[in-house]
OpenMM code with the backbone's topology and positions (N, CA, C; nanometers):
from openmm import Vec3, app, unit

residues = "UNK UNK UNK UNK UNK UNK UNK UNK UNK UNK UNK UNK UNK UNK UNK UNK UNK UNK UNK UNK UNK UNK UNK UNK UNK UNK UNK UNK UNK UNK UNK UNK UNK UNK UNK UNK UNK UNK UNK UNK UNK UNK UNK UNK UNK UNK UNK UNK UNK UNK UNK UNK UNK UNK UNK UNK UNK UNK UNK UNK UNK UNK UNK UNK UNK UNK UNK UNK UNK UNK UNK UNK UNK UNK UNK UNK UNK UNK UNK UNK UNK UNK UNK UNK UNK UNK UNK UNK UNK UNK UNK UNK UNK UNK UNK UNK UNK UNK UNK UNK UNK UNK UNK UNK UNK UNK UNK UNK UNK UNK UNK UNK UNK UNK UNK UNK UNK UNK UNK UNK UNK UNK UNK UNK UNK UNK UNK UNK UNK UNK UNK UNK UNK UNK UNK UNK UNK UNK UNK UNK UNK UNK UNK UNK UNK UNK UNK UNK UNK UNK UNK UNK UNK UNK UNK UNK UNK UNK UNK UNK UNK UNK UNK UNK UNK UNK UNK UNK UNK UNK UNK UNK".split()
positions = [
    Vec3(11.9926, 9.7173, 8.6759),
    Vec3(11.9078, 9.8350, 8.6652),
    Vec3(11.9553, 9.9421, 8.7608),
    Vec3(11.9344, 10.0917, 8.7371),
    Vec3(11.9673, 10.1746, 8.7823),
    Vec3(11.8640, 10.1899, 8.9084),
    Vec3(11.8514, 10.2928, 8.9695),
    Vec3(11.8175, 10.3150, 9.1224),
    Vec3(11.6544, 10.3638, 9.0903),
    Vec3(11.5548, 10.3327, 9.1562),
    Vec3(11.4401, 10.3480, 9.1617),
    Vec3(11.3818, 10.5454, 9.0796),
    Vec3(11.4363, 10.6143, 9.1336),
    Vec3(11.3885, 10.6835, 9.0608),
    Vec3(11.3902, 10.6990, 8.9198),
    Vec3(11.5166, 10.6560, 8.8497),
    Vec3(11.5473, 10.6571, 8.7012),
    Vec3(11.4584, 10.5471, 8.6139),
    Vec3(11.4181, 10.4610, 8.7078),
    Vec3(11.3364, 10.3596, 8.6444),
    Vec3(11.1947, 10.4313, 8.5335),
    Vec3(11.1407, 10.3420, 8.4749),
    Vec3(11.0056, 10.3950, 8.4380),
    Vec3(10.8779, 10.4098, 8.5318),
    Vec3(10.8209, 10.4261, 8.5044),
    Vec3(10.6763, 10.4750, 8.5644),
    Vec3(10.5551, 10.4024, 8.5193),
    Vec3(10.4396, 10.3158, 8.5630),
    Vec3(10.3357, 10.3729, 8.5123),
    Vec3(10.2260, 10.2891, 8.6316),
    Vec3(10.0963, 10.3353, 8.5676),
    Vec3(10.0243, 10.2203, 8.6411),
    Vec3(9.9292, 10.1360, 8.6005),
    Vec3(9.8724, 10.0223, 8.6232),
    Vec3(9.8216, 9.9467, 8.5386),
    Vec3(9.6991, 9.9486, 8.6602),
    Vec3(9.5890, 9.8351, 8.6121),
    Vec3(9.4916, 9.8349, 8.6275),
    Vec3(9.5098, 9.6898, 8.7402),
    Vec3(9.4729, 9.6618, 8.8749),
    Vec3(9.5164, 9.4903, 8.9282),
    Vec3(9.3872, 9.5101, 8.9873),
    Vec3(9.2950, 9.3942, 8.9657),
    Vec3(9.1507, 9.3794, 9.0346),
    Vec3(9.0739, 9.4909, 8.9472),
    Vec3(9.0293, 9.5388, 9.0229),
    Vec3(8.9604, 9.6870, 9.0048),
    Vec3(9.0359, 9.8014, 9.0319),
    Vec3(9.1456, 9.7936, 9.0401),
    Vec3(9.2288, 9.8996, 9.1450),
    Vec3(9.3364, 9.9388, 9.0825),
    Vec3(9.4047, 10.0721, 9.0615),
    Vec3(9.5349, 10.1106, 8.9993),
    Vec3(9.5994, 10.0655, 9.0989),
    Vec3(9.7420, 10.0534, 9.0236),
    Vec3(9.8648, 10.0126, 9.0873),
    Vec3(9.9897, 10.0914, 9.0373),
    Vec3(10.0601, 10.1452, 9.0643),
    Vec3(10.1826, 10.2522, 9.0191),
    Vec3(10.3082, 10.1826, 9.0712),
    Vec3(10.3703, 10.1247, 8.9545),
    Vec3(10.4834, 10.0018, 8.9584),
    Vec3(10.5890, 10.1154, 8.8894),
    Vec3(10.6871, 10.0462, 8.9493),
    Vec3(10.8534, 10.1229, 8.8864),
    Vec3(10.9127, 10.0205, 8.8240),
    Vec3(10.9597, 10.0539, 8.6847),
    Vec3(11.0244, 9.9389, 8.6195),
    Vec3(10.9934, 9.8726, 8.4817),
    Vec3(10.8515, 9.8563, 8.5070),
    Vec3(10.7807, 9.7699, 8.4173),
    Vec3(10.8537, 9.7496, 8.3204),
    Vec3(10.8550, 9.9017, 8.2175),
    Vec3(10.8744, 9.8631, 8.0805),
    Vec3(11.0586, 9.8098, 8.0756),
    Vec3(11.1307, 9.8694, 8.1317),
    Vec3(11.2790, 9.7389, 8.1448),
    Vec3(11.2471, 9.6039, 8.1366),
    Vec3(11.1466, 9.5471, 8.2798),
    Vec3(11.1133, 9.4292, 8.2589),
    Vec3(11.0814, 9.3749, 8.1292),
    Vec3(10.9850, 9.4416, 8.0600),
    Vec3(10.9036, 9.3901, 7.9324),
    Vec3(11.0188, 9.4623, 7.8465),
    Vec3(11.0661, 9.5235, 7.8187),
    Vec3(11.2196, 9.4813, 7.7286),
    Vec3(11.3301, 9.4071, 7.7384),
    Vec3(11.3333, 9.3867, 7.8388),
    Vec3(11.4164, 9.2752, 7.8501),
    Vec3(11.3466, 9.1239, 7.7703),
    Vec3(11.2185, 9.0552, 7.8845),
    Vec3(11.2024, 8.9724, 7.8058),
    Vec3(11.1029, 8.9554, 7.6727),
    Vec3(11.1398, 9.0359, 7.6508),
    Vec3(11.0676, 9.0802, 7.4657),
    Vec3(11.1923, 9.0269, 7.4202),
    Vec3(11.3281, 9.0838, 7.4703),
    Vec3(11.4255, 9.1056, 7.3735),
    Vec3(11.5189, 8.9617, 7.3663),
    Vec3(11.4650, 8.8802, 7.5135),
    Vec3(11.5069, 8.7550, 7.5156),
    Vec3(11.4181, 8.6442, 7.4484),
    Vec3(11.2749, 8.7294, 7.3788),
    Vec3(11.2191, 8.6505, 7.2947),
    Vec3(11.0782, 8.5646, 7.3712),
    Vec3(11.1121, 8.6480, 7.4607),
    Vec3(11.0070, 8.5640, 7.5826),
    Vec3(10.8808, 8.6009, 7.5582),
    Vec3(10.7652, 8.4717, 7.5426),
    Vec3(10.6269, 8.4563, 7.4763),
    Vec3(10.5237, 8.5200, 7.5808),
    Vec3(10.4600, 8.5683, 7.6041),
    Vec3(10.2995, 8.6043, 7.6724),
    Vec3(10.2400, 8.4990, 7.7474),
    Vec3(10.2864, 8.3917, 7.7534),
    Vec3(10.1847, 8.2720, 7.8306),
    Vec3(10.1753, 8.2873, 7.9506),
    Vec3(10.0957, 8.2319, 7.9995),
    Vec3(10.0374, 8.1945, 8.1005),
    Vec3(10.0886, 8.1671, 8.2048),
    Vec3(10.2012, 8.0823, 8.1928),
    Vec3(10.2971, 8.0817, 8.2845),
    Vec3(10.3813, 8.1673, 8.3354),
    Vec3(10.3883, 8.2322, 8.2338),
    Vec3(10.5022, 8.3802, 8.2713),
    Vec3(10.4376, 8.5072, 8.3988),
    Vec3(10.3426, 8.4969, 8.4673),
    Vec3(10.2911, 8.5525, 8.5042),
    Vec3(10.4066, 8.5786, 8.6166),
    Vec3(10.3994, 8.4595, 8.7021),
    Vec3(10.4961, 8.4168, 8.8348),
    Vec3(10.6216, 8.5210, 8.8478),
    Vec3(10.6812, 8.4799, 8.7169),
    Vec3(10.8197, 8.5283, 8.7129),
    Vec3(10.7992, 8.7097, 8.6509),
    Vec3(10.7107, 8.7215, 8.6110),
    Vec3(10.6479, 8.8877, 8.6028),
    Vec3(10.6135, 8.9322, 8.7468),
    Vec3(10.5395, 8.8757, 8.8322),
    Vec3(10.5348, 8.9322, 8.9647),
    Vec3(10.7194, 8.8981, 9.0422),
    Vec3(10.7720, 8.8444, 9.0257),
    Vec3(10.9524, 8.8103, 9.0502),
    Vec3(11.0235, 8.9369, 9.0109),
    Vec3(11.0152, 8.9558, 8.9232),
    Vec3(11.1041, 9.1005, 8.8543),
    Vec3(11.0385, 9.2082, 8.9110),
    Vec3(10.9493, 9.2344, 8.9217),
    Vec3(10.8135, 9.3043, 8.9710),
    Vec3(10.8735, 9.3689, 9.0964),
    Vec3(10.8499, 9.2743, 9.2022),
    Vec3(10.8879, 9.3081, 9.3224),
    Vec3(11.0322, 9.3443, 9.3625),
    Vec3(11.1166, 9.3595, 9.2770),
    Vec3(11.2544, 9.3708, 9.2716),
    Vec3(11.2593, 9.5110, 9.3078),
    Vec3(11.1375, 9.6158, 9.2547),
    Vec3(11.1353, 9.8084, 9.2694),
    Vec3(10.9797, 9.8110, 9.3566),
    Vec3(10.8902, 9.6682, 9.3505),
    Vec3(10.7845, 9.7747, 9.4079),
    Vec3(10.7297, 9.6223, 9.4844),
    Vec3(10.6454, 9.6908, 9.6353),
    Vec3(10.6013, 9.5816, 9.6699),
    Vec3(10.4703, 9.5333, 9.5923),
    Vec3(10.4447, 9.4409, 9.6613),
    Vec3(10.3401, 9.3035, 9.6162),
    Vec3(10.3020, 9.2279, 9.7261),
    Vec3(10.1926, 9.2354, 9.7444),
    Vec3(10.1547, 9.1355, 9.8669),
    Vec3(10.1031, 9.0569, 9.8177),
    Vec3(10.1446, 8.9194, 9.9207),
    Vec3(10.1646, 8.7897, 9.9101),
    Vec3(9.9691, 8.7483, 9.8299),
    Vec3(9.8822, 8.8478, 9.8926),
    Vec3(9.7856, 8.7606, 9.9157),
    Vec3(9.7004, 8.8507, 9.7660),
    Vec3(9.8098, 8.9243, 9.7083),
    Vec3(9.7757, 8.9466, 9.5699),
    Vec3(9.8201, 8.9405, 9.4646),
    Vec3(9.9687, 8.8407, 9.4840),
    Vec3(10.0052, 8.8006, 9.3799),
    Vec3(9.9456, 8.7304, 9.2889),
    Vec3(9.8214, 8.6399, 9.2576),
    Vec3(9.7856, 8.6062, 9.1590),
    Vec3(9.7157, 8.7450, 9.0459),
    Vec3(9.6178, 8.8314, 9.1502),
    Vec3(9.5668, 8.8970, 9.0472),
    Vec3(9.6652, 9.0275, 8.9875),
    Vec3(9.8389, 9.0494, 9.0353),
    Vec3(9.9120, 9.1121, 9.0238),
    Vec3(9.9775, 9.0091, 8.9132),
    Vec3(9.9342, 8.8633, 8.8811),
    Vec3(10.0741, 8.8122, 8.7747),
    Vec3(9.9345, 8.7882, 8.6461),
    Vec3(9.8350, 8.7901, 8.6871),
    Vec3(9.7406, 8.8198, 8.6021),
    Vec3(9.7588, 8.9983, 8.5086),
    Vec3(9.7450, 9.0921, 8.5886),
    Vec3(9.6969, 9.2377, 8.5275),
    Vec3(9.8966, 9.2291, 8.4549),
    Vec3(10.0263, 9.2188, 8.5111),
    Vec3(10.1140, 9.2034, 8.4590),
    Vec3(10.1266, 9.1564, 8.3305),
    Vec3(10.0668, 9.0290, 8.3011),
    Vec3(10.0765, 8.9310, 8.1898),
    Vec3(9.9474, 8.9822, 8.0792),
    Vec3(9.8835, 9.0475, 8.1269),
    Vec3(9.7467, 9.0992, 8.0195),
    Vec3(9.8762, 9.1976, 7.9699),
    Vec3(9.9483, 9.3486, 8.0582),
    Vec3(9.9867, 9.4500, 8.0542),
    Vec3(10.0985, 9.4218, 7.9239),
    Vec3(10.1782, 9.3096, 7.9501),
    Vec3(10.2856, 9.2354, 7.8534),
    Vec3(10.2507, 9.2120, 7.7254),
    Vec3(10.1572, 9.0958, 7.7535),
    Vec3(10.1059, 9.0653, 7.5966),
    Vec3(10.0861, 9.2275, 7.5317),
    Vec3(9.9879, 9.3309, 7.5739),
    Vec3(9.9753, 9.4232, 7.5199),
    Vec3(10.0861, 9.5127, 7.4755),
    Vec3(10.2227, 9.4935, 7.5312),
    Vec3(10.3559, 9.5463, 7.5067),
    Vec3(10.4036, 9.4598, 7.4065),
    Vec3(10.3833, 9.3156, 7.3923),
    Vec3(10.4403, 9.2454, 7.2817),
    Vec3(10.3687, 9.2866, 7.1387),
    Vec3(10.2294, 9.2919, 7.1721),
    Vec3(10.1545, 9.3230, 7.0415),
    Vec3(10.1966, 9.4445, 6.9536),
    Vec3(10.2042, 9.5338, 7.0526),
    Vec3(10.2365, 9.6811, 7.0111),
    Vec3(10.3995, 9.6585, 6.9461),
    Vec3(10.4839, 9.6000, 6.9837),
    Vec3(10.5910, 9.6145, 6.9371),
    Vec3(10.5942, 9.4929, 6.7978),
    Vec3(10.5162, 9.3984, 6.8121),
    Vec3(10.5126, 9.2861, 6.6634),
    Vec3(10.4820, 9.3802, 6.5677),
    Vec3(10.3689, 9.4935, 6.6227),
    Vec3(10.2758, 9.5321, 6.4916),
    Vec3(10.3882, 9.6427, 6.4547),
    Vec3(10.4659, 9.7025, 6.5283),
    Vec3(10.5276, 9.8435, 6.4891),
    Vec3(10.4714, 9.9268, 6.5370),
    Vec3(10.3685, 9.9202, 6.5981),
    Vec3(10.2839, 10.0501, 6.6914),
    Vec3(10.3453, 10.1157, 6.7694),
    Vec3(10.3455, 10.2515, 6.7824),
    Vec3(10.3750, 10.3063, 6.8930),
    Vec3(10.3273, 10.2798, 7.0294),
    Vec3(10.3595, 10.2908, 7.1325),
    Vec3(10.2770, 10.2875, 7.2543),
    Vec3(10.1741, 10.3415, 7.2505),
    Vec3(10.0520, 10.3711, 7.3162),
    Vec3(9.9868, 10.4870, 7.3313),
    Vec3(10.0026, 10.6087, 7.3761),
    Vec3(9.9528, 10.7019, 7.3038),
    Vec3(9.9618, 10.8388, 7.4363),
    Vec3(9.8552, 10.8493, 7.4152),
    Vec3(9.8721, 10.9074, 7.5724),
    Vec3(9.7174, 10.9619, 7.6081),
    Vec3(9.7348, 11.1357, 7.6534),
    Vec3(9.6580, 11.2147, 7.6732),
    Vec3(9.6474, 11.3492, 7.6961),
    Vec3(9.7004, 11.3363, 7.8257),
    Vec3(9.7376, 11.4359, 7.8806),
    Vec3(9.8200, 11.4695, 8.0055),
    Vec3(9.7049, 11.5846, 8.0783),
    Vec3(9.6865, 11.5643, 8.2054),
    Vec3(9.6398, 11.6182, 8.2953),
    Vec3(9.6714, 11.7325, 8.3582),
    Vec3(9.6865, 11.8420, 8.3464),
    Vec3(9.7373, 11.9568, 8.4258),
    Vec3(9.8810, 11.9308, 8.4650),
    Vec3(9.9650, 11.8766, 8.2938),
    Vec3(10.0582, 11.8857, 8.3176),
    Vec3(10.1364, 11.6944, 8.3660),
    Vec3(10.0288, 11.6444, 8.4168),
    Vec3(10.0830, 11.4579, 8.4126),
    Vec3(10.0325, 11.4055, 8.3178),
    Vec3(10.1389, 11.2934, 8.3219),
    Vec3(10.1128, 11.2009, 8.2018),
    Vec3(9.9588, 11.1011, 8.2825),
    Vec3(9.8655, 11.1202, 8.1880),
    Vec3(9.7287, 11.0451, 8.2005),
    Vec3(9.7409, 10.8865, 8.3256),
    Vec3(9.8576, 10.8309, 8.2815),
    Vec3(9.8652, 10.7040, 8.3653),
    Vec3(9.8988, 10.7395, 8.5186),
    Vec3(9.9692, 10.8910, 8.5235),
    Vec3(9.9862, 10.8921, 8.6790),
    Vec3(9.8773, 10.9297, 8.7641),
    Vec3(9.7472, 10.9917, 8.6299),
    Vec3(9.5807, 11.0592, 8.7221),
    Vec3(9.5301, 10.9337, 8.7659),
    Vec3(9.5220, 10.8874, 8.9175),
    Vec3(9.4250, 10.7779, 8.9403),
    Vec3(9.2667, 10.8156, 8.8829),
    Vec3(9.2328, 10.8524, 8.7578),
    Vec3(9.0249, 10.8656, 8.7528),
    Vec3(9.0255, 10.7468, 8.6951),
    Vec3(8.9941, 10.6482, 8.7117),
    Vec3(8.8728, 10.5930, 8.5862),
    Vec3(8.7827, 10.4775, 8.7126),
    Vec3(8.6886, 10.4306, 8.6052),
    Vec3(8.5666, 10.3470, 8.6962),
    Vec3(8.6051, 10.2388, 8.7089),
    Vec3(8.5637, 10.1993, 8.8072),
    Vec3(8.5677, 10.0095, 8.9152),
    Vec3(8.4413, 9.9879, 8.8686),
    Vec3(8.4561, 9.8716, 8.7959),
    Vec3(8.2417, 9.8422, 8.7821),
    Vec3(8.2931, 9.6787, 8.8040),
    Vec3(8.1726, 9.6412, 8.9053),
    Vec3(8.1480, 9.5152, 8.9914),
    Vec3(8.0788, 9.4514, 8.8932),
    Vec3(8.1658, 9.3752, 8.8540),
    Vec3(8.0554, 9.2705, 8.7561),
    Vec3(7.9865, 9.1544, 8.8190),
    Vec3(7.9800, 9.1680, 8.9640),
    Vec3(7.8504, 9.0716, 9.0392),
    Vec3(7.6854, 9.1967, 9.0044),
    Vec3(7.7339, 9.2824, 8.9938),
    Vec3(7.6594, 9.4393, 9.0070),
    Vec3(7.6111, 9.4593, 8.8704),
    Vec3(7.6578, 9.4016, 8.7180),
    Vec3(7.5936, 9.4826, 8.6027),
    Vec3(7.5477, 9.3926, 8.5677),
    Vec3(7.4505, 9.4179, 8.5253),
    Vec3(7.3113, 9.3437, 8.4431),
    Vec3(7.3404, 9.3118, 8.2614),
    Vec3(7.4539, 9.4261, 8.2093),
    Vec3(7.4768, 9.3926, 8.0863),
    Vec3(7.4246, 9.4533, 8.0086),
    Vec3(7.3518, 9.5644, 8.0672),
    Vec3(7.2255, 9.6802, 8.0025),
    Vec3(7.3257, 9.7511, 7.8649),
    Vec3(7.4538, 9.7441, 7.8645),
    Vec3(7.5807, 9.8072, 7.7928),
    Vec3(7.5290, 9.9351, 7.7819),
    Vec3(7.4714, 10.0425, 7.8529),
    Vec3(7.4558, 10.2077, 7.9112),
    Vec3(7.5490, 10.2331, 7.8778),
    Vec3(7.6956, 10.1841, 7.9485),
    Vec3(7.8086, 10.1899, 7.9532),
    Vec3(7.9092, 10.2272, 7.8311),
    Vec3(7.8851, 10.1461, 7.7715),
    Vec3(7.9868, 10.0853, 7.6399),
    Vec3(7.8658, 10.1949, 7.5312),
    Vec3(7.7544, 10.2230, 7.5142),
    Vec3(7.6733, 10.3017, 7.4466),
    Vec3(7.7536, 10.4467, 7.4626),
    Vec3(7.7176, 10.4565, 7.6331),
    Vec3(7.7392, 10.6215, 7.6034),
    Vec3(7.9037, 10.6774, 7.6210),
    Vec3(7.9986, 10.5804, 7.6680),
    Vec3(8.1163, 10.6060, 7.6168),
    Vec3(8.2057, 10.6388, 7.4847),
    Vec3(8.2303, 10.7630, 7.4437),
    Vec3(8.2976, 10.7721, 7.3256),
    Vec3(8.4319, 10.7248, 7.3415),
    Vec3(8.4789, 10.7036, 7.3978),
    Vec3(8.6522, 10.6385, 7.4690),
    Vec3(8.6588, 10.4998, 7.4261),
    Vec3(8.5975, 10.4661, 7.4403),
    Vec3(8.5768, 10.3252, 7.4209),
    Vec3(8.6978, 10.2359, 7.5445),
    Vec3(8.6124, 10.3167, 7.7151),
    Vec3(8.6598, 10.2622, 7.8245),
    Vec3(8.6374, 10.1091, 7.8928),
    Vec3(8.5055, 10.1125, 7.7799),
    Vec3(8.4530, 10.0059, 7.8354),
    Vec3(8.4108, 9.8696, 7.7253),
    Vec3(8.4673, 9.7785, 7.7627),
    Vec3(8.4213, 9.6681, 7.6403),
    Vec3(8.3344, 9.5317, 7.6628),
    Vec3(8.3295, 9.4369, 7.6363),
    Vec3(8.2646, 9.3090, 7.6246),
    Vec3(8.3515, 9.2283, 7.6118),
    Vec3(8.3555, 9.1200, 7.7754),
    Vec3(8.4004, 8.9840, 7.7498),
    Vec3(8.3726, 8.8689, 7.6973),
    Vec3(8.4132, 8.7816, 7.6195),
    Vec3(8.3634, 8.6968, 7.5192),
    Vec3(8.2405, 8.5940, 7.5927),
    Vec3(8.2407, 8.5755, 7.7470),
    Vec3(8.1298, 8.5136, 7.8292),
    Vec3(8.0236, 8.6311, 7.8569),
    Vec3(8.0485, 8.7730, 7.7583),
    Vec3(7.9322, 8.8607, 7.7814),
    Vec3(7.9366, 8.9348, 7.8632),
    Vec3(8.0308, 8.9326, 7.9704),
    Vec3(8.0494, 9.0433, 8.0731),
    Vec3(8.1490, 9.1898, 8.0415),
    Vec3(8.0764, 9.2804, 8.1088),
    Vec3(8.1218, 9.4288, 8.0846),
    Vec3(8.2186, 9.4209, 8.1854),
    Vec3(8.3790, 9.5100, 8.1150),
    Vec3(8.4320, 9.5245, 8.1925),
    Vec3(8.5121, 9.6400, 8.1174),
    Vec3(8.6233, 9.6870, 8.2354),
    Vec3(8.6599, 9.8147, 8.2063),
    Vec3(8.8227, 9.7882, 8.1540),
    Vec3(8.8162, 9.8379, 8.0033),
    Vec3(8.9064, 9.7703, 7.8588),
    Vec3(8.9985, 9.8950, 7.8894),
    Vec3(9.0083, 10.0126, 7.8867),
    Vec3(9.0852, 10.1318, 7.8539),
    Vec3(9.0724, 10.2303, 7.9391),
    Vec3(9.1070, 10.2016, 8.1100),
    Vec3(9.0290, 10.2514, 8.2108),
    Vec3(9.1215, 10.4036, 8.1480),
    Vec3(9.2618, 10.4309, 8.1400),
    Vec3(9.3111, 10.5508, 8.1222),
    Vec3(9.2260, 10.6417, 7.9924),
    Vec3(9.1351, 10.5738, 7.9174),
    Vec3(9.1015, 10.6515, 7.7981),
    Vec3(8.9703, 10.7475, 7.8663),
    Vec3(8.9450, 10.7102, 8.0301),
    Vec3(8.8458, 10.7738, 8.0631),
    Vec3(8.9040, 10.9478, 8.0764),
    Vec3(8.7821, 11.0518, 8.0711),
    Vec3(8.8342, 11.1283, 8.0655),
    Vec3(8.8035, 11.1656, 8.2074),
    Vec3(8.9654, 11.2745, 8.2614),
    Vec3(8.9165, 11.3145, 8.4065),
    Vec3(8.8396, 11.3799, 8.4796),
    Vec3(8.7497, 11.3634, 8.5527),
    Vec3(8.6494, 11.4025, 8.6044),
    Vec3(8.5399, 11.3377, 8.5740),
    Vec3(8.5271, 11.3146, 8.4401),
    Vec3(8.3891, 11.2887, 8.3875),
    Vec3(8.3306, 11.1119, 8.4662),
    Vec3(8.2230, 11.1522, 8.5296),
    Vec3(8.1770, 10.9798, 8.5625),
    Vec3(8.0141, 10.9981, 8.5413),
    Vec3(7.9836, 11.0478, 8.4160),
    Vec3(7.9154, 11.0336, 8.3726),
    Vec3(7.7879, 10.9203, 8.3672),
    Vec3(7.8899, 10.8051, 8.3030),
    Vec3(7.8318, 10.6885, 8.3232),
    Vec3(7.8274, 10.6032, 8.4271),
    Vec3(7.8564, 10.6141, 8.5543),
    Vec3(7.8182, 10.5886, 8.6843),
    Vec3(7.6688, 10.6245, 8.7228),
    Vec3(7.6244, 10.7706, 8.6395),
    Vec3(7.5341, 10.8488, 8.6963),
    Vec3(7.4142, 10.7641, 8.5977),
    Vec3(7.4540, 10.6877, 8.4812),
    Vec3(7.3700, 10.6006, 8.4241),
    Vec3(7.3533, 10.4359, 8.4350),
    Vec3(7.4411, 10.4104, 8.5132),
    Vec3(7.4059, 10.3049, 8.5745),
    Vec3(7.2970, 10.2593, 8.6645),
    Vec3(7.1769, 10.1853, 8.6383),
    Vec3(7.0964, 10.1629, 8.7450),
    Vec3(7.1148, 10.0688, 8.8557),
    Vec3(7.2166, 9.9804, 8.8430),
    Vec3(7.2776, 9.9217, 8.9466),
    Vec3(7.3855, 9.9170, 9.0308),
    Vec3(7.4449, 10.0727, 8.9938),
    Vec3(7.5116, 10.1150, 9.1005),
    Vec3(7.6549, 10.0354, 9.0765),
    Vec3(7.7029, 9.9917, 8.9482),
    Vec3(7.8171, 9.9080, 8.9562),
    Vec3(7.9245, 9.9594, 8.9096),
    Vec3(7.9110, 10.0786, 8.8499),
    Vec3(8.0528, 10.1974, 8.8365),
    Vec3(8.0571, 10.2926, 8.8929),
    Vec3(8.1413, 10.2944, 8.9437),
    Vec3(8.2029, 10.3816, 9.0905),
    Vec3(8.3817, 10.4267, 9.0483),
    Vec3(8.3802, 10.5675, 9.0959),
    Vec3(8.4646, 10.6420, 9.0483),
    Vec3(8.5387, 10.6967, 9.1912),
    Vec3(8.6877, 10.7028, 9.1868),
    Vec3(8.7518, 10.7349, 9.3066),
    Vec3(8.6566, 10.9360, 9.3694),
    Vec3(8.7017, 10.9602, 9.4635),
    Vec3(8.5945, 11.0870, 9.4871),
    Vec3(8.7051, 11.2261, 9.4464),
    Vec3(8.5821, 11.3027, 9.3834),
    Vec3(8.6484, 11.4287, 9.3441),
    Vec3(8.7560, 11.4862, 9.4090),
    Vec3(8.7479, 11.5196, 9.5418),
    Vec3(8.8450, 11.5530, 9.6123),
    Vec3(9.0095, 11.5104, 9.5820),
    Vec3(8.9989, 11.3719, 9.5326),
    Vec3(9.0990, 11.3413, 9.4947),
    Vec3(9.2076, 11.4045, 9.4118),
    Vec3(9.0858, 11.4720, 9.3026),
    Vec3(9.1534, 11.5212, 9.1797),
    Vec3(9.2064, 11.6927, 9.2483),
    Vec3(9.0859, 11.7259, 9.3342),
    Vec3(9.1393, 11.8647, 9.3901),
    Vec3(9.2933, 11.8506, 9.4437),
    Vec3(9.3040, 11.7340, 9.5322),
    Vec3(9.4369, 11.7419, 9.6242),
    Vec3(9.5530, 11.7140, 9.5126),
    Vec3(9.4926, 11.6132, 9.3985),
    Vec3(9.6529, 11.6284, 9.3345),
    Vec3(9.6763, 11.7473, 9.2738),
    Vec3(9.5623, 11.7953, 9.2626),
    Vec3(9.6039, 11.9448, 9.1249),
    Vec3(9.6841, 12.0332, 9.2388),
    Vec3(9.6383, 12.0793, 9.3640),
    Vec3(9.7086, 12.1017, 9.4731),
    Vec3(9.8889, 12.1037, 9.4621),
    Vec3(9.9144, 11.9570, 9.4463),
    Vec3(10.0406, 11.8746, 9.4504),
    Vec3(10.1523, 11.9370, 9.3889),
    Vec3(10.0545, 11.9645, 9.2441),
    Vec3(10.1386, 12.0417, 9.1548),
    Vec3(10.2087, 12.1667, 9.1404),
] * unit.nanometer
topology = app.Topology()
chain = topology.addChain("A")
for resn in residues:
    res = topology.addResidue(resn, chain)
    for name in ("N", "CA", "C"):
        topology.addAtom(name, app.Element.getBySymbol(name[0]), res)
């Protein structure tokens, strides 16, 4: 692979938390192209290639070979079906995956009221098959809007702070 800047870009979702990795999609063409399956196991060796352009700490590599191996399968699917990747709208000029906005919701914190998943037209937010709300398409949120934080009665979606968005527009 060529030198860190030429690499790809993006960021995925690890815990509750964005992460802005260099590389990825090489990685996931490569072993797409070596035929390499989505399991479970592959996680390990996804955080291995991983850390080759970006760090990883030790004491988050599981939920880093976890959000990797969700991120994959979703790169294998898209390419079985013929799908394009997604695009998403661009921000004052960035591509949507480089705006850190979307919501952290604590699922010790939601009750399951689905407020959430109701008043979202994005469809940011979905249902895990044990019934828990969690956040499916954090980039489909739109920026600024935390709307549904402000309808939460338990306080379990929480949105990085405005300021944020001031200093990157700044950046630009």
């Amino acid at each position: 692979m060529s030198n860190r800047n030429q690499l790809s870009y993006r960021q995925i979702i690890v815990g509750n938390f964005p992460a802005g990795l260099n590389g990825l999609d090489e990685i996931f063409e490569s072993l797409y192209a070596a035929n390499r399956a989505a399991e479970d196991g592959l996680g390990a060796e996804l955080v291995y290639h991983t850390r080759q352009h970006n760090y990883i700490p030790d004491s988050a590599e599981a939920d880093f070979a976890a959000a990797l191996l969700r991120e994959y399968r979703t790169y294998c699917e898209q390419k079985r079906s013929g799908e394009a990747p997604k695009t998403r709208e661009s921000w004052q000029g960035m591509p949507r995956e480089q705006v850190p906005w979307f919501p952290a919701l604590d699922e010790t914190q939601c009750d399951g009221c689905d407020k959430c998943i109701e008043f979202c037209s994005n469809n940011v937010y979905a249902r895990r098959e044990n019934g828990i709300v969690y956040v499916a398409e954090p980039y489909n949120c739109v920026v600024g809007c935390d709307a549904c934080a402000r309808l939460c009665a338990h306080h379990a979606i929480t949105f990085p702070p405005r300021m944020s968005l001031m200093l990157l527009a700044h950046q630009r």
